[in-house]
Backbone as CSV, one residue per row, in Angstrom:
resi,resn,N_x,N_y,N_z,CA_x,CA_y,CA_z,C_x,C_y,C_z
1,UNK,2.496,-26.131,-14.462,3.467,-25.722,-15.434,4.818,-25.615,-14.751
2,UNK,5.842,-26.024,-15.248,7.269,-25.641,-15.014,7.829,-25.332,-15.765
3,UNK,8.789,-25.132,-15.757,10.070,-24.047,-16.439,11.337,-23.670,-15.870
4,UNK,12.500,-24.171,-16.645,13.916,-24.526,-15.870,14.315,-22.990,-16.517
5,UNK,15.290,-22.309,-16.070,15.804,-21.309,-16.149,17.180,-21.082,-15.309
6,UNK,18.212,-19.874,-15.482,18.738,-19.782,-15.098,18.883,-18.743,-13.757
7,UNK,19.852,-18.486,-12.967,19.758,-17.108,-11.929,19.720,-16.076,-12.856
8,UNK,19.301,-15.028,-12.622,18.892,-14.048,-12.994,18.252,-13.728,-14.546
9,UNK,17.757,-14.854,-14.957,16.549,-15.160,-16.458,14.963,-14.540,-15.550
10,UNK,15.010,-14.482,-14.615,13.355,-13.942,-14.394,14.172,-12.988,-13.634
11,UNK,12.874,-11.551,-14.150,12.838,-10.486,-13.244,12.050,-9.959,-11.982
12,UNK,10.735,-10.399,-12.554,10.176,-10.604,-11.585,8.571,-11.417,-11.996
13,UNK,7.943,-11.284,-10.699,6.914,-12.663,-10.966,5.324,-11.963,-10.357
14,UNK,4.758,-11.881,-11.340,3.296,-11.184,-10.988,2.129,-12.139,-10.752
15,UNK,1.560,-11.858,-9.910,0.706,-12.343,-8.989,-0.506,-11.465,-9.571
16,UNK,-1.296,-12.839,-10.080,-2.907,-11.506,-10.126,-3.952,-13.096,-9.933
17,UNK,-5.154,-12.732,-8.982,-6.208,-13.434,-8.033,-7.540,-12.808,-8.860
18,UNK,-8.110,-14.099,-9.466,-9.460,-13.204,-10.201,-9.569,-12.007,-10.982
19,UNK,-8.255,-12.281,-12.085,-8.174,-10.708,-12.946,-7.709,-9.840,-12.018
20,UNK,-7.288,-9.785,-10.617,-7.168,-8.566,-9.980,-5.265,-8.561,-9.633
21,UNK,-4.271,-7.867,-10.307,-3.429,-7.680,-9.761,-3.028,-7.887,-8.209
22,UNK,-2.527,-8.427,-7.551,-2.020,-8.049,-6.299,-0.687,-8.451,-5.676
23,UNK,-0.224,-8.483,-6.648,1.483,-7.975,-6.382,2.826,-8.830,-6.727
24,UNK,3.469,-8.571,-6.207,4.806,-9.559,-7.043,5.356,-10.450,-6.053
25,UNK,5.698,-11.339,-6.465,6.801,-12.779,-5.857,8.488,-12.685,-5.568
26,UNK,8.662,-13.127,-4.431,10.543,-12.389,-4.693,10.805,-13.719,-5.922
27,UNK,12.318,-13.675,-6.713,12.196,-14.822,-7.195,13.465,-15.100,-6.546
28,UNK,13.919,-14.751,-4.954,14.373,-15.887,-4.275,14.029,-17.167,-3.960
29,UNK,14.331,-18.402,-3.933,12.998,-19.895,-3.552,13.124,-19.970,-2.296
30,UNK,13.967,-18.991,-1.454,13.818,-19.181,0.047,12.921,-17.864,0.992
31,UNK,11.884,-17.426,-0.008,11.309,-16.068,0.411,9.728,-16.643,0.058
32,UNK,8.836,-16.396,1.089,7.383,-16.638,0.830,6.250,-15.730,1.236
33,UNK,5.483,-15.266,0.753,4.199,-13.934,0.381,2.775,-14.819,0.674
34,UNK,2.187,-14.238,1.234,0.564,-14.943,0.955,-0.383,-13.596,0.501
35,UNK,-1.224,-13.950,-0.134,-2.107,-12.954,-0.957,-3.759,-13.258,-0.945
36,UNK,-3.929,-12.298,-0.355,-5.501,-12.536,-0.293,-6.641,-12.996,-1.313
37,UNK,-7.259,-13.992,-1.109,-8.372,-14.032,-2.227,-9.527,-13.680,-1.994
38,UNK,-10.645,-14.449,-2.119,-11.896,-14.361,-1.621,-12.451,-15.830,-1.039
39,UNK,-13.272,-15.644,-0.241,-14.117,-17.308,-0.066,-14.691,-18.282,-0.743
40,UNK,-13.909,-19.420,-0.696,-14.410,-20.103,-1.790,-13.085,-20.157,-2.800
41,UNK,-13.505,-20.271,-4.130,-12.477,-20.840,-5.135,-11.873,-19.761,-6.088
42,UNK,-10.602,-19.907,-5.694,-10.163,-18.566,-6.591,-8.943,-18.675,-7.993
43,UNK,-8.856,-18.103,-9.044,-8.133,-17.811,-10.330,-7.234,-17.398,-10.063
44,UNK,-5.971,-18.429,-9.960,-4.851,-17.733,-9.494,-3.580,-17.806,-10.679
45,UNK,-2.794,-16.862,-11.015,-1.938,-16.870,-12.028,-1.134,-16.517,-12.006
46,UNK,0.471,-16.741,-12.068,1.721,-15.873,-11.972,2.347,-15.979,-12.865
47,UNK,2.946,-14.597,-13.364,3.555,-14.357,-14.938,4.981,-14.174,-14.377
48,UNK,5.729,-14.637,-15.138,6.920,-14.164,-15.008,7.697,-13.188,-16.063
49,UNK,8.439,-12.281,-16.057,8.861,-11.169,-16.465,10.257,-11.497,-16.882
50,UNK,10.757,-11.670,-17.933,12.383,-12.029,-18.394,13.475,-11.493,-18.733
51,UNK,14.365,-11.294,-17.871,15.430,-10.025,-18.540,15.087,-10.049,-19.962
52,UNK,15.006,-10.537,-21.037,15.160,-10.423,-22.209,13.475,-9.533,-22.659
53,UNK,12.775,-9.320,-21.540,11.753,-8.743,-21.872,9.797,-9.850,-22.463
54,UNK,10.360,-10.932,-22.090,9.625,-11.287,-22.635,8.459,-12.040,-21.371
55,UNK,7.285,-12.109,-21.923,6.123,-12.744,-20.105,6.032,-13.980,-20.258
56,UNK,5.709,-14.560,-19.269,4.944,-15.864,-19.864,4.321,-16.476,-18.617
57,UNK,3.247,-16.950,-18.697,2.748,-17.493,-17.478,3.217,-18.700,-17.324
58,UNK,3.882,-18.974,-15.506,4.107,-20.006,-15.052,3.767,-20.734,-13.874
59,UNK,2.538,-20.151,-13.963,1.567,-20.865,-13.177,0.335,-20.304,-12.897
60,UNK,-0.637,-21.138,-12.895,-2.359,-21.035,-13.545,-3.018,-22.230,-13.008
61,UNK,-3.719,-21.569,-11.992,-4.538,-22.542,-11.377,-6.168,-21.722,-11.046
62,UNK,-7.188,-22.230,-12.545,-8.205,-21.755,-12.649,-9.222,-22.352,-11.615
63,UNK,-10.034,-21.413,-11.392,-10.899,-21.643,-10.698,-12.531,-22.413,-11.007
64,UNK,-12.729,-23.843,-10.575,-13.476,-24.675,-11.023,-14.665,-24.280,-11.065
């Protein structure tokens, strides 16, 4: 999935691994996080949060 936007249109960017929350994304593109999963194949999803209040997932990579 992509999605063009402007600077400061996302607030922030949630990170959740198998239904499990684990934490947020800077939404600098020059800042990088790694997040633990489990072994093997994991459900990974990041929502993004919009000044205007609104979510939407922008990126979803289910686990086969």
């Amino acid at each position: 999935m992509t999605s063009t936007c402007t600077a400061g249109d996302i607030t922030e960017l949630k990170v959740s691994i198998n239904d499990a929350q684990k934490g947020t994304l800077s939404t600098n593109p020059d800042v990088s996080r790694t997040f633990a999963g489990t072994s093997g194949t994991n459900n990974v999803i990041v929502v993004a949060k919009y000044a205007n209040g609104a979510e939407s997932v922008v990126f979803q990579n289910p686990a086969l």
